[in-house]
ROSE-4610 file (N, C-alpha, C; in Angstrom, 1 decimal, always signed):
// ROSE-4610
residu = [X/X/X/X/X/X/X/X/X/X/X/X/X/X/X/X/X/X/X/X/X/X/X/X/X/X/X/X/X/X/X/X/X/X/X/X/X/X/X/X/X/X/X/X/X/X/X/X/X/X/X/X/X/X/X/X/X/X/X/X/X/X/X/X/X/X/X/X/X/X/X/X/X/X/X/X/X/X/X/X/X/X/X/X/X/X/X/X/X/X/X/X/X/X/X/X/X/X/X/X/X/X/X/X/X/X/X/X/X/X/X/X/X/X/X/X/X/X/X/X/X/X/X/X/X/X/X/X/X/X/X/X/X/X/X/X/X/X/X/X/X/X/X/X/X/X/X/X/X/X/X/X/X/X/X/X/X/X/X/X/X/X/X/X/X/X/X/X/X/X/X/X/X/X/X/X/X/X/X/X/X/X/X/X/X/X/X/X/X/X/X/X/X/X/X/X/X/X/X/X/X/X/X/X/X/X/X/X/X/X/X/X/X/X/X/X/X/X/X/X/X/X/X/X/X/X/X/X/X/X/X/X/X/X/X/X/X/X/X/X/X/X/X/X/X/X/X/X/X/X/X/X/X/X/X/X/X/X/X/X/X/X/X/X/X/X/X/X/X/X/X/X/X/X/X/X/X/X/X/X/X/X/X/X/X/X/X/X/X/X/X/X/X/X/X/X/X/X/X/X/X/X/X/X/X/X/X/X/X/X/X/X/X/X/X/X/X/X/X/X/X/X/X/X/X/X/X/X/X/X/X/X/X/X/X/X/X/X/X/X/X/X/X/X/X/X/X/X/X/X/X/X/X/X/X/X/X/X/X/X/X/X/X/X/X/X/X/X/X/X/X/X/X/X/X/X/X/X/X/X/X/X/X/X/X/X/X/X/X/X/X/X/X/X/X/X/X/X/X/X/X/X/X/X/X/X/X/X/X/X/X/X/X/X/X/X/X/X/X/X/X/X/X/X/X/X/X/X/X/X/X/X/X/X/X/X/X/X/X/X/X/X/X/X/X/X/X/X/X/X/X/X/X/X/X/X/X/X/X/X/X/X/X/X/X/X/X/X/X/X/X/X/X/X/X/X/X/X/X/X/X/X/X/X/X/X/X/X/X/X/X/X/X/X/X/X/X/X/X/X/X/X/X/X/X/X/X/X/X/X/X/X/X/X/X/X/X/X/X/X/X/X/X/X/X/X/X/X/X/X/X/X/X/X/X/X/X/X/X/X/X/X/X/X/X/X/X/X/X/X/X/X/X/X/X/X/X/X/X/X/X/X/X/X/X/X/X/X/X/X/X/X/X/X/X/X/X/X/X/X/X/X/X/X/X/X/X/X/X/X/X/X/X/X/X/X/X/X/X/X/X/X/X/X/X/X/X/X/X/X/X/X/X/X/X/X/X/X/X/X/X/X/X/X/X/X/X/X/X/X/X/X/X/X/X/X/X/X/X/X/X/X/X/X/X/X/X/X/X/X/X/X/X/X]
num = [1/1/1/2/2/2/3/3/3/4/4/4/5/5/5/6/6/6/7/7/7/8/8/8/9/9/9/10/10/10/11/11/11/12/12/12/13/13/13/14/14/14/15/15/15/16/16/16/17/17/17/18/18/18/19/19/19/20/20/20/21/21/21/22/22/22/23/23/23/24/24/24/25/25/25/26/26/26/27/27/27/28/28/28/29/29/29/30/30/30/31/31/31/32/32/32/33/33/33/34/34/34/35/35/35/36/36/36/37/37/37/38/38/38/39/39/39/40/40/40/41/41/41/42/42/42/43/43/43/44/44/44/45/45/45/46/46/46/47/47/47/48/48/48/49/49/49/50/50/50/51/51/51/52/52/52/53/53/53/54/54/54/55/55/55/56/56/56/57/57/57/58/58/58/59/59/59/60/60/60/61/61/61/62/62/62/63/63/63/64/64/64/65/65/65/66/66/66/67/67/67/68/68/68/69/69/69/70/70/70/71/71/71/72/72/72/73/73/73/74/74/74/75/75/75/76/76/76/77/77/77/78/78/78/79/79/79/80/80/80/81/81/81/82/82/82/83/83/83/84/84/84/85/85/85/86/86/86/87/87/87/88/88/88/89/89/89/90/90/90/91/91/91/92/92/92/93/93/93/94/94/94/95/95/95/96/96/96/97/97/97/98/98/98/99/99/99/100/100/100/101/101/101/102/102/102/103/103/103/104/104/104/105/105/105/106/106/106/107/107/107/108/108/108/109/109/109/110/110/110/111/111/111/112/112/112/113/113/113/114/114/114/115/115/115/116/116/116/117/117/117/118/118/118/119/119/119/120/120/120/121/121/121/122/122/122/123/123/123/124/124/124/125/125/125/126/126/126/127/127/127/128/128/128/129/129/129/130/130/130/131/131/131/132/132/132/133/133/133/134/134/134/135/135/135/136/136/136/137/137/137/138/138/138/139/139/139/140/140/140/141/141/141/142/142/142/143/143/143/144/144/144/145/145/145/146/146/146/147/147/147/148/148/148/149/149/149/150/150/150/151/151/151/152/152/152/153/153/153/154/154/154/155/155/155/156/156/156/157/157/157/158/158/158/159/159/159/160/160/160/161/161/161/162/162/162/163/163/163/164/164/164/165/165/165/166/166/166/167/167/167/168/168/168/169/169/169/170/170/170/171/171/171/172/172/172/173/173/173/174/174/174/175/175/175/176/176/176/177/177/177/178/178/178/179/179/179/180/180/180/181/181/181/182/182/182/183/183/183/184/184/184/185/185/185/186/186/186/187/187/187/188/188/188/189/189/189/190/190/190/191/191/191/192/192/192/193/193/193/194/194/194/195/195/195/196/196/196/197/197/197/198/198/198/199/199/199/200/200/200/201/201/201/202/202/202/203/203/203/204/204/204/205/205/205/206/206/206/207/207/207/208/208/208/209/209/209/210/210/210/211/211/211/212/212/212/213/213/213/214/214/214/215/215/215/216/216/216/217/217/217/218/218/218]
x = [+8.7/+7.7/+6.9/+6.9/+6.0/+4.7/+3.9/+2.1/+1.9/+1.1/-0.1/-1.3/-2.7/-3.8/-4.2/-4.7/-5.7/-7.2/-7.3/-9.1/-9.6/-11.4/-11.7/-12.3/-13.4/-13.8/-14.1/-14.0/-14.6/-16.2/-16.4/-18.1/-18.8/-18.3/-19.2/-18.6/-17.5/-16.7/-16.7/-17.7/-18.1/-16.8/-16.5/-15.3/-13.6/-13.9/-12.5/-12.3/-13.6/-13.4/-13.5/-13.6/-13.1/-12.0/-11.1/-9.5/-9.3/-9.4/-9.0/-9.2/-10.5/-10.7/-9.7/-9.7/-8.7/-7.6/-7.0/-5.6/-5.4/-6.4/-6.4/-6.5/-7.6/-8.0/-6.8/-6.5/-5.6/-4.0/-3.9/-2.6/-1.6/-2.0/-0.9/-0.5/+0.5/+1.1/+0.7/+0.1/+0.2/-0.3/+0.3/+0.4/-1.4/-2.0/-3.2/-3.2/-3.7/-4.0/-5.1/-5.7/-6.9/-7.4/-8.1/-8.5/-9.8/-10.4/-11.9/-12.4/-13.3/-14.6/-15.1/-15.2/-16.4/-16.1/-14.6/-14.1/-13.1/-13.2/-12.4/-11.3/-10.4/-9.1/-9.3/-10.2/-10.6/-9.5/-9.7/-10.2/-7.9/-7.9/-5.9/-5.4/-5.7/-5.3/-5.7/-6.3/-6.7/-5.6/-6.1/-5.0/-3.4/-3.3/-1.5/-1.6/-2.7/-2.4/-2.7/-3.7/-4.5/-5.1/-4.9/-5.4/-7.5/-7.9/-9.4/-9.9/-9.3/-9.5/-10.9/-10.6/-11.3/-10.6/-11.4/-10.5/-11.2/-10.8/-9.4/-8.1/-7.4/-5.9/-4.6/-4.9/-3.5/-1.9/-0.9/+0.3/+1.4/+1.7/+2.9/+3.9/+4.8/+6.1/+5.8/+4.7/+4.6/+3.9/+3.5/+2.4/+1.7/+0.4/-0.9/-1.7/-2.5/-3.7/-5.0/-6.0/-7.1/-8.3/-9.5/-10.8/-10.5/-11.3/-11.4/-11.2/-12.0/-11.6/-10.7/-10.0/-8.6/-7.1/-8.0/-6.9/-6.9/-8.2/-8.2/-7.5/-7.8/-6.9/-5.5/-4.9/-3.6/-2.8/-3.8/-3.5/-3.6/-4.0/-4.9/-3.1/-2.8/-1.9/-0.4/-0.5/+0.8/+1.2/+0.0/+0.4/-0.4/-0.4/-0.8/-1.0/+0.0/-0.2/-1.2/-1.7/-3.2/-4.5/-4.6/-5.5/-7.2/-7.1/-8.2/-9.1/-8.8/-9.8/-9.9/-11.0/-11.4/-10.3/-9.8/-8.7/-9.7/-11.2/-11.6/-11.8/-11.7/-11.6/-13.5/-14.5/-15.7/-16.2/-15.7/-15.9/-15.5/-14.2/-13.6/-14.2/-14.6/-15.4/-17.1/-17.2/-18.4/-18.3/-16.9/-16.9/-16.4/-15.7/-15.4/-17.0/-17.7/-19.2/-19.9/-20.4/-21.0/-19.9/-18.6/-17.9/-17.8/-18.2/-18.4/-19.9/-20.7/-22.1/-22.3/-21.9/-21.9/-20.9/-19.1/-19.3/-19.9/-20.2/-21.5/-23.0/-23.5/-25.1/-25.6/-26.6/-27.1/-27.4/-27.7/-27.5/-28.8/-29.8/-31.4/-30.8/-30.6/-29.8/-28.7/-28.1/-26.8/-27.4/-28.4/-29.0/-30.3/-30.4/-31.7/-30.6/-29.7/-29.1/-27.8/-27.2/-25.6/-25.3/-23.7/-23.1/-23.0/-23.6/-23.1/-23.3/-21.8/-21.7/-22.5/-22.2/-22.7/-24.0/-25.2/-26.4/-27.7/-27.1/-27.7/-29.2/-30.2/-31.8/-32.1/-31.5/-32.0/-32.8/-34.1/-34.9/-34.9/-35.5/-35.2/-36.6/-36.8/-38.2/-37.3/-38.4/-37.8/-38.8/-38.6/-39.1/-38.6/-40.1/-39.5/-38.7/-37.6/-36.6/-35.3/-35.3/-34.7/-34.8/-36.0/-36.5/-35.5/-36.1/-35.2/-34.1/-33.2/-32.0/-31.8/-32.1/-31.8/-32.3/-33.0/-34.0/-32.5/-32.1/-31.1/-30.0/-29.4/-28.3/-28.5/-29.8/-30.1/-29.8/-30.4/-30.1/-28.8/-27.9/-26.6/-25.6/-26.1/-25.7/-26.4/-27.4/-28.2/-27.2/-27.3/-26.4/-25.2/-24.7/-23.5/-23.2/-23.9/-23.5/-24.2/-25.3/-25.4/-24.5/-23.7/-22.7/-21.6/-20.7/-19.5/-19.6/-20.7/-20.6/-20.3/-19.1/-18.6/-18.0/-18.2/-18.6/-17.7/-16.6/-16.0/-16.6/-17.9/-18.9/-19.3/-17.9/-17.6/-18.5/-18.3/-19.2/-18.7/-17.5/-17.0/-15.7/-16.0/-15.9/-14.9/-13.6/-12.9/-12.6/-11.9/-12.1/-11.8/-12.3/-12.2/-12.2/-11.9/-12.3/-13.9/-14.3/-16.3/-16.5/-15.7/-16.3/-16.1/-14.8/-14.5/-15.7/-15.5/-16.8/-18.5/-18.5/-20.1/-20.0/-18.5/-19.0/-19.7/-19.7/-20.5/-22.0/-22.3/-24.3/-23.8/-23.5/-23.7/-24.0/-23.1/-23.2/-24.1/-24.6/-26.2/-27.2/-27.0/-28.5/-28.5/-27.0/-27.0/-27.6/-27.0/-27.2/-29.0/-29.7/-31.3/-31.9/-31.4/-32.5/-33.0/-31.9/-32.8/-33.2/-34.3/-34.2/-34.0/-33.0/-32.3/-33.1/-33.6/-34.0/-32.9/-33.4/-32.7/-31.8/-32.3/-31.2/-30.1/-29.9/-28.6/-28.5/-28.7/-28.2/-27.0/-26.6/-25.3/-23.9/-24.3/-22.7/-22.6/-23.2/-23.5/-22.7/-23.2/-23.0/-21.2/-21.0/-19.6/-18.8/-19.3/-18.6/-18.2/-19.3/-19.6/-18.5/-18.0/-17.2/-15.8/-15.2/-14.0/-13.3/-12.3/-11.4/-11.1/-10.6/-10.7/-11.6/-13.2/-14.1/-14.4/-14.0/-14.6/-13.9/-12.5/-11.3/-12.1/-12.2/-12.8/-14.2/-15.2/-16.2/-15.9/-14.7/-14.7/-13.5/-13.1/-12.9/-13.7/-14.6/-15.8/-16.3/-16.5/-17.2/-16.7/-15.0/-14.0/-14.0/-14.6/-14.6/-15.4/-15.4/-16.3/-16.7/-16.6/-16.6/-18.4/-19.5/-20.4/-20.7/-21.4/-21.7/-22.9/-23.6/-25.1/-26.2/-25.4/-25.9/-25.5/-25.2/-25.4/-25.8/-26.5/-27.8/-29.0/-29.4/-30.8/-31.4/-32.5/-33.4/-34.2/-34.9/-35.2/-34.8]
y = [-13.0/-13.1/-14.4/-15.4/-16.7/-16.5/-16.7/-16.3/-18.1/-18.6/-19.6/-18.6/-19.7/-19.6/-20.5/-20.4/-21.4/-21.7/-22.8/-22.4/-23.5/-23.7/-25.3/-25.6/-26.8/-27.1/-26.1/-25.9/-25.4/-25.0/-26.0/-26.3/-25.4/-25.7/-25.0/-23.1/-23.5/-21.8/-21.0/-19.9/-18.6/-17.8/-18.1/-17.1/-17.5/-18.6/-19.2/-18.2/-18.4/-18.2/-16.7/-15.9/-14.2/-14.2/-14.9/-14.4/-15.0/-16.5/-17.0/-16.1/-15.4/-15.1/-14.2/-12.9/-11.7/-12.0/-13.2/-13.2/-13.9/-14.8/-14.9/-13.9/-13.0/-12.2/-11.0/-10.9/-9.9/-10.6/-11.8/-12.5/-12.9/-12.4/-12.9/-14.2/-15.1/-16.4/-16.6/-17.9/-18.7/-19.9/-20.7/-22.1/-22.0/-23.0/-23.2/-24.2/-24.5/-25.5/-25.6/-26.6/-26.9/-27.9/-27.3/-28.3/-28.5/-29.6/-30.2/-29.6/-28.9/-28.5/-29.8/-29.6/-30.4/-32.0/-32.1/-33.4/-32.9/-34.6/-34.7/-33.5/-33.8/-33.4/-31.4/-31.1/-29.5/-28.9/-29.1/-28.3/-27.9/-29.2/-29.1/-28.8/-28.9/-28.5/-26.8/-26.0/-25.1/-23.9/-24.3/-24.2/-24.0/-24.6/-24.6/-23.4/-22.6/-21.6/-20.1/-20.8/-19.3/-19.7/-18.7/-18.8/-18.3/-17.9/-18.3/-19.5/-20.3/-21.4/-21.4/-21.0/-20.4/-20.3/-20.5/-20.6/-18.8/-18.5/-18.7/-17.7/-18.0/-17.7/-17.6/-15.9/-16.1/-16.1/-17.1/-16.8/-16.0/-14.7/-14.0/-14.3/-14.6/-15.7/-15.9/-16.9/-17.9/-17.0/-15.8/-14.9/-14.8/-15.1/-15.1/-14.3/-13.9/-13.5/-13.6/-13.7/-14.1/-13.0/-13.6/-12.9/-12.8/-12.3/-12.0/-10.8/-9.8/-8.4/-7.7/-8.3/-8.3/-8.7/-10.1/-10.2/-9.9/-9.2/-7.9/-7.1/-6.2/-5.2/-5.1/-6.1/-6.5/-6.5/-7.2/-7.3/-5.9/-5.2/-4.3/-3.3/-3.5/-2.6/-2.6/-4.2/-4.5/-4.5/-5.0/-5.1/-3.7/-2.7/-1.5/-1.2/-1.9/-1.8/-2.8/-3.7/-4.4/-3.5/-2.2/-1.6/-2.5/-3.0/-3.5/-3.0/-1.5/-0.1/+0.1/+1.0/+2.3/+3.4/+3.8/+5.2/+6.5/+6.4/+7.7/+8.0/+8.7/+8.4/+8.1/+9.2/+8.6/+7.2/+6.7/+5.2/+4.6/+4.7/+3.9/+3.8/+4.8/+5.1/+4.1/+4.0/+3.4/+2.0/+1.5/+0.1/-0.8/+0.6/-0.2/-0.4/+0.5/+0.3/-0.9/-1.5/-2.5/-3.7/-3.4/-4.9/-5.0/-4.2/-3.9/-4.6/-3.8/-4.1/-5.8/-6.4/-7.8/-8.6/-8.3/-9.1/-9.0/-8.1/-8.7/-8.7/-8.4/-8.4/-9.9/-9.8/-10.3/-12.0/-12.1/-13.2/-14.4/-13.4/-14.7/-15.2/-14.5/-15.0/-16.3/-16.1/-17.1/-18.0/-17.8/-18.9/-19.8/-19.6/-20.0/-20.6/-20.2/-20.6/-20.7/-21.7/-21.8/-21.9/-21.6/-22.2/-23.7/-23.8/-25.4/-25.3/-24.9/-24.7/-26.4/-27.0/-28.3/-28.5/-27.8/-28.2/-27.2/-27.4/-26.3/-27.3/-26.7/-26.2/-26.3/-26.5/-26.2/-25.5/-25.8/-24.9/-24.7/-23.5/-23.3/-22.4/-22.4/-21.2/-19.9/-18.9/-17.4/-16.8/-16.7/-16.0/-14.9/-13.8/-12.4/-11.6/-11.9/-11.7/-11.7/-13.5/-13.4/-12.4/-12.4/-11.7/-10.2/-9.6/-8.5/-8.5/-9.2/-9.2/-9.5/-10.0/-10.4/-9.2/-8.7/-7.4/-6.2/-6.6/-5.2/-5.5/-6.5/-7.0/-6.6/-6.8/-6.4/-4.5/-4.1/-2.7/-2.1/-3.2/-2.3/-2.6/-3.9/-4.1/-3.0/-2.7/-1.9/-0.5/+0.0/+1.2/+1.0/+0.4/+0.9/+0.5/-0.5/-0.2/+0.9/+1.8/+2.9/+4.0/+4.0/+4.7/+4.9/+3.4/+2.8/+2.7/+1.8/+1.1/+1.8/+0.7/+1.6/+0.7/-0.3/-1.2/-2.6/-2.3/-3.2/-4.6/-4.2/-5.4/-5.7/-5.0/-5.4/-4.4/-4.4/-3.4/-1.7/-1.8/-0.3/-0.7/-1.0/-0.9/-1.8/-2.3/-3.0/-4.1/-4.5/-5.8/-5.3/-5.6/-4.9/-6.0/-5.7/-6.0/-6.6/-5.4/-5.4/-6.5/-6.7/-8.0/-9.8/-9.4/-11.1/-10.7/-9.3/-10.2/-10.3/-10.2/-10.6/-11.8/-12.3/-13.6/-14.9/-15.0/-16.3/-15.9/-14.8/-14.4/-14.7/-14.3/-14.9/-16.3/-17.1/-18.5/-19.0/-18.3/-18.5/-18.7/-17.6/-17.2/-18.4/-18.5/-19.4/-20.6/-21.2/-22.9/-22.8/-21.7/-21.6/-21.1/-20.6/-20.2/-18.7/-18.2/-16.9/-16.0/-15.5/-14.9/-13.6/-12.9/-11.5/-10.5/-9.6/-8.5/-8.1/-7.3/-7.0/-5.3/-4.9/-3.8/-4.4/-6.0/-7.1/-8.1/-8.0/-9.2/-9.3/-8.0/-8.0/-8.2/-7.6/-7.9/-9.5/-10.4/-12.3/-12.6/-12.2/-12.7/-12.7/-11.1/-11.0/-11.7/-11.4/-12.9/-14.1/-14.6/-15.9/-15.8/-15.1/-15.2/-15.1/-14.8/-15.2/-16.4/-16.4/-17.9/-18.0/-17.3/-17.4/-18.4/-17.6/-18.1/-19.4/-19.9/-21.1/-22.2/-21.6/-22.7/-23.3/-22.5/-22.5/-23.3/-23.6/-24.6/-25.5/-25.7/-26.8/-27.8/-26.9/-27.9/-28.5/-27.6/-28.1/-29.1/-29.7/-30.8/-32.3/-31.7/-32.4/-33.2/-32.4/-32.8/-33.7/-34.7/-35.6/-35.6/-34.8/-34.3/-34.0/-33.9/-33.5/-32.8/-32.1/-31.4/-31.4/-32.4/-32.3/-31.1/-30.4/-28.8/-28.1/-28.5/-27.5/-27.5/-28.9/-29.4/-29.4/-28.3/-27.9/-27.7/-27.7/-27.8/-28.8/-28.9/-29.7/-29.7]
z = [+9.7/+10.7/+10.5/+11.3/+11.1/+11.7/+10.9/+11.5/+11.5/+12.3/+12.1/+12.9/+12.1/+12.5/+13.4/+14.3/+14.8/+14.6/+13.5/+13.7/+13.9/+14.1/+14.1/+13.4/+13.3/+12.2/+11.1/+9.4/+8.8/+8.6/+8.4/+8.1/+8.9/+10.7/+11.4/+12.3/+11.9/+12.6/+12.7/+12.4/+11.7/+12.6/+13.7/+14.3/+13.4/+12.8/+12.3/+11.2/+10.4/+9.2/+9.2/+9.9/+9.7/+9.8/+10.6/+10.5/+9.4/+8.7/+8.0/+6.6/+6.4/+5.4/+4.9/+6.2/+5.9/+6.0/+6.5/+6.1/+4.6/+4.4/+2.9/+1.8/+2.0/+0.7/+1.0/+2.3/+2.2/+1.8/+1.0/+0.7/+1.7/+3.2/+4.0/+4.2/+4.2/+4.3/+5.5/+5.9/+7.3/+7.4/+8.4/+8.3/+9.1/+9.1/+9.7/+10.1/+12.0/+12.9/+12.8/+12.6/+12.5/+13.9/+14.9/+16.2/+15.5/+15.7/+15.4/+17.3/+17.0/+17.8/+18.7/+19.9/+20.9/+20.8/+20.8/+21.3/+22.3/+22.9/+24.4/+24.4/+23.2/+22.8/+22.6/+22.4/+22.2/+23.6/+24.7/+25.3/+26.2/+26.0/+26.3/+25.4/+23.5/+22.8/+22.4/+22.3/+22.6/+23.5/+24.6/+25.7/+25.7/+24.2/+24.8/+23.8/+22.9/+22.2/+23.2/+23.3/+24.1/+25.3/+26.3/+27.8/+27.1/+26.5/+26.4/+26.0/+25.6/+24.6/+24.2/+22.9/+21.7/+20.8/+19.8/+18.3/+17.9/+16.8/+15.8/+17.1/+17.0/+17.3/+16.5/+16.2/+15.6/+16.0/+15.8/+16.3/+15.9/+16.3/+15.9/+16.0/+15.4/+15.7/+17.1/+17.3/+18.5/+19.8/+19.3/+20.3/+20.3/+21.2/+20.3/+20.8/+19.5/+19.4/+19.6/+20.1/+19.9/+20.2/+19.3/+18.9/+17.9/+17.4/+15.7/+15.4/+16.2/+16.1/+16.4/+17.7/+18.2/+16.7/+16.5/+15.5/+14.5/+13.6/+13.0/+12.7/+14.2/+14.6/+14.2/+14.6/+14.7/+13.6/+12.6/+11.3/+10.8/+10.5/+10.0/+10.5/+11.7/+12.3/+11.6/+11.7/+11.1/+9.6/+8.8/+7.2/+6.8/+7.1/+6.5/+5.2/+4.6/+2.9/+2.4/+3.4/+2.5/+3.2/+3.2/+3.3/+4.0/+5.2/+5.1/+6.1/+6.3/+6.6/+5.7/+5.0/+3.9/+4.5/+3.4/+3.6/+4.1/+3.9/+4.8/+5.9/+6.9/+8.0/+8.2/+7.4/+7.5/+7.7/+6.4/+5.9/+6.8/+7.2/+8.7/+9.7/+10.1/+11.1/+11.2/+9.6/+9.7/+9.4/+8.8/+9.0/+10.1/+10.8/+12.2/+13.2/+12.6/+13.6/+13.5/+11.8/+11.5/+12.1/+11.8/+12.4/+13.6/+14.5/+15.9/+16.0/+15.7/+15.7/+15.2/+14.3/+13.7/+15.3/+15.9/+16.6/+17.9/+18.2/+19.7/+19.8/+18.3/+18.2/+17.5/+17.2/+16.2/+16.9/+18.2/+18.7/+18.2/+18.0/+17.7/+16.5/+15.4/+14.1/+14.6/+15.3/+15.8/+16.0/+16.6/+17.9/+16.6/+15.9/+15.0/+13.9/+13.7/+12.2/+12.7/+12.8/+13.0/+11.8/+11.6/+10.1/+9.7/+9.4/+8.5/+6.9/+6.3/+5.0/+4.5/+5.2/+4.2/+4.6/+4.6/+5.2/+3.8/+2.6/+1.6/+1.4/+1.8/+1.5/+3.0/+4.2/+5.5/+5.5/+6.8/+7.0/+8.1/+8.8/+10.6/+10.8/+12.2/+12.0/+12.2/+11.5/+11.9/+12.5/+13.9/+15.1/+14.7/+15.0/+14.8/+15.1/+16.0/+16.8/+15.4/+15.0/+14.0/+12.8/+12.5/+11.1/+11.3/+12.6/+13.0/+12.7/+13.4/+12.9/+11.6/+10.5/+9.3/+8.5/+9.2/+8.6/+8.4/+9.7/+9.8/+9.2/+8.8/+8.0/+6.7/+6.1/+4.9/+4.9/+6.0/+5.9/+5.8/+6.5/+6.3/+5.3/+4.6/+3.4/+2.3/+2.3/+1.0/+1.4/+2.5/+3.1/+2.2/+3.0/+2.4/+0.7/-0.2/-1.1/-2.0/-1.3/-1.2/-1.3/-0.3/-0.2/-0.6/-0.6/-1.2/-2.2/-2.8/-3.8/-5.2/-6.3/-7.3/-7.9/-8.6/-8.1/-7.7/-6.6/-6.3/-5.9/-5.0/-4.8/-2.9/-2.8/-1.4/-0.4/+0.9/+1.4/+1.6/+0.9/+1.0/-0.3/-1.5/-2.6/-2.6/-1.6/-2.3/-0.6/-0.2/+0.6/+1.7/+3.2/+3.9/+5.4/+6.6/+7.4/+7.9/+7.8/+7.8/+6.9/+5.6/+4.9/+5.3/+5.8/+7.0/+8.1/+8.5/+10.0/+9.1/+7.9/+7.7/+6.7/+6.7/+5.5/+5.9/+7.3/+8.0/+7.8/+8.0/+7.7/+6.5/+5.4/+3.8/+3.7/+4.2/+4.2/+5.4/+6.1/+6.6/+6.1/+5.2/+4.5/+3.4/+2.6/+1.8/+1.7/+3.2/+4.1/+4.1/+4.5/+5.2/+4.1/+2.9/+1.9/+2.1/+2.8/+3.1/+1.6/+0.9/+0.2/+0.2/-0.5/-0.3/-1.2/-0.5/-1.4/-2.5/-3.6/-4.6/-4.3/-3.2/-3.0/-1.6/-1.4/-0.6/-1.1/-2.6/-2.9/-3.6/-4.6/-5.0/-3.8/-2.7/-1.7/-1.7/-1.2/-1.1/-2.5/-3.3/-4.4/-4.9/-4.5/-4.6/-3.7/-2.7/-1.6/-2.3/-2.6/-3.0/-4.3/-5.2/-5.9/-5.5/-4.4/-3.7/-3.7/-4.3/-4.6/-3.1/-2.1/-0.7/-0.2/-0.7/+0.2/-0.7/-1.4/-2.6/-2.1/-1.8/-0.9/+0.5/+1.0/+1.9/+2.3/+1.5/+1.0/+0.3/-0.4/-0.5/+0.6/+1.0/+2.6/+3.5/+3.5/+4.3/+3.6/+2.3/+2.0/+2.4/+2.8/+2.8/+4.7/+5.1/+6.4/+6.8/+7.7/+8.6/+9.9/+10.3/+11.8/+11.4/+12.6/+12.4/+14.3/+13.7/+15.5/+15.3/+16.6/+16.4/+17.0/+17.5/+17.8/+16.8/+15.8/+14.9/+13.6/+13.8/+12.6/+12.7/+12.6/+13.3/+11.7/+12.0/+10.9/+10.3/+8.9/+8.2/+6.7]
C-alpha cells in the first residue's frame, strides 16, 4: 500500500501536523508533499490532490483523503494493530469526544494565537474569550491524566489519536508563553519529548517561507 501525505508549510500548519504526527508516532511509512501555504501556486497544486483544497491529504495508493479527523479515522481503521483508540470502549468514547471537541471548537484560541513554531517568547492579548478556551484545554488535559494517567504521559496513557489533534495547542502555548498550571503541565512536556514531534521543529527552523497573518504579536 503506497500512502503520501499532503501537508503545508511546517512552521504554520496545525491541520498538517496531526496527520503528520499520527502517521509518525504510529510508525507508518509515507512519502510527504509538502505545498508552501498562500502562494500563487497553492491553490492548482492542492487541487490535483483533493477537491477541498486543503491540506493535509492523505493518499491511499493514490486516493485521497482529506481532514484530519477523517484521515484519522481511516488510519485508525486500517492499521488496527497501532492502537491509536484506547482499547476501552469508555476511554474511546471519551477520546473520540475531546478530538471531536478540539477539531471544531476552540476558535478565539485559533484566532488570537496561530502556530508559528518559530516565533518562541511571542506575546498576543488574551481576551477573555481566549482565556476560556485555554481554561478548558487545561481542564481536559488535568482530566484525563486524572483518569488515564499511569504514567505513559500521553492523554490516555499511551499515544493516541486525541494526542495528534491537541499537539498544535502545545506548541501554541509553547510559541506565546502560556504558563501551564501544575495539574497540565506534565501532558506538553511529554509531547515535547517526541522524536516525531522534535523532527518536526526542527524542520520548521529550516524553512523560509513567512506568512504575515500569522505573525502576530510582539
Amino acid at each position: 500500500m503506497a500512502l503520501k501525505l499532503v501537508i503545508g508549510n511546517k512552521n504554520y500548519s496545525s491541520w498538517s501536523l496531526r496527520a503528520w504526527l499520527l502517521l509518525s508516532e504510529a510508525g507508518i511509512a509515507f512519502e510527504e508533499i509538502r505545498i508552501p501555504l498562500d502562494t500563487p501556486e497553492f491553490g492548482d497544486a492542492i487541487r490535483r490532490y483533493s477537491p477541498a483544497g486543503c491540506v493535509p491529504v492523505l493518499l491511499i495508493d493514490e486516493r485521497p483523503v482529506w481532514d484530519s479527523l477523517a484521515i484519522a479515522e481511516t488510519v485508525a481503521e486500517r492499521w488496527p494493530q497501532a492502537q491509536l483508540w484506547p482499547e476501552d470502549p469508555d476511554a474511546r468514547a471519551h477520546a473520540r469526544a475531546i478530538s471531536a471537541e478540539m477539531h471544531a471548537g476552540f476558535a478565539a484560541l485559533r484566532a488570537a494565537m496561530p502556530m508559528n513554531c518559530r516565533a518562541m517568547g511571542r506575546r498576543v492579548p488574551l481576551p477573555d474569550a481566549v482565556t476560556r478556551d485555554i481554561d478548558r484545554i487545561f481542564e481536559i488535559w488535568s482530566d484525563c491524566r486524572r483518569r488515564y494517567g499511569d504514567d505513559g504521559g500521553w492523554l490516555f496513557n499511551r499515544f493516541s489519536i486525541a494526542d495528534a489533534m491537541y499537539a498544535p495547542v502545545v506548541l501554541r502555548f509553547r510559541t506565546y508563553g502560556i504558563n501551564l498550571p501544575d495539574a497540565a503541565c506534565h501532558y506538553p512536556a511529554r509531547l515535547l519529548r517526541s522524536e516525531s514531534l522534535q523532527n518536526w521543529l526542527a524542520a520548521c527552523e529550516s524553512e523560509v517561507e513567512v506568512l504575515e497573518h500569522d505573525e502576530k504579536g510582539q
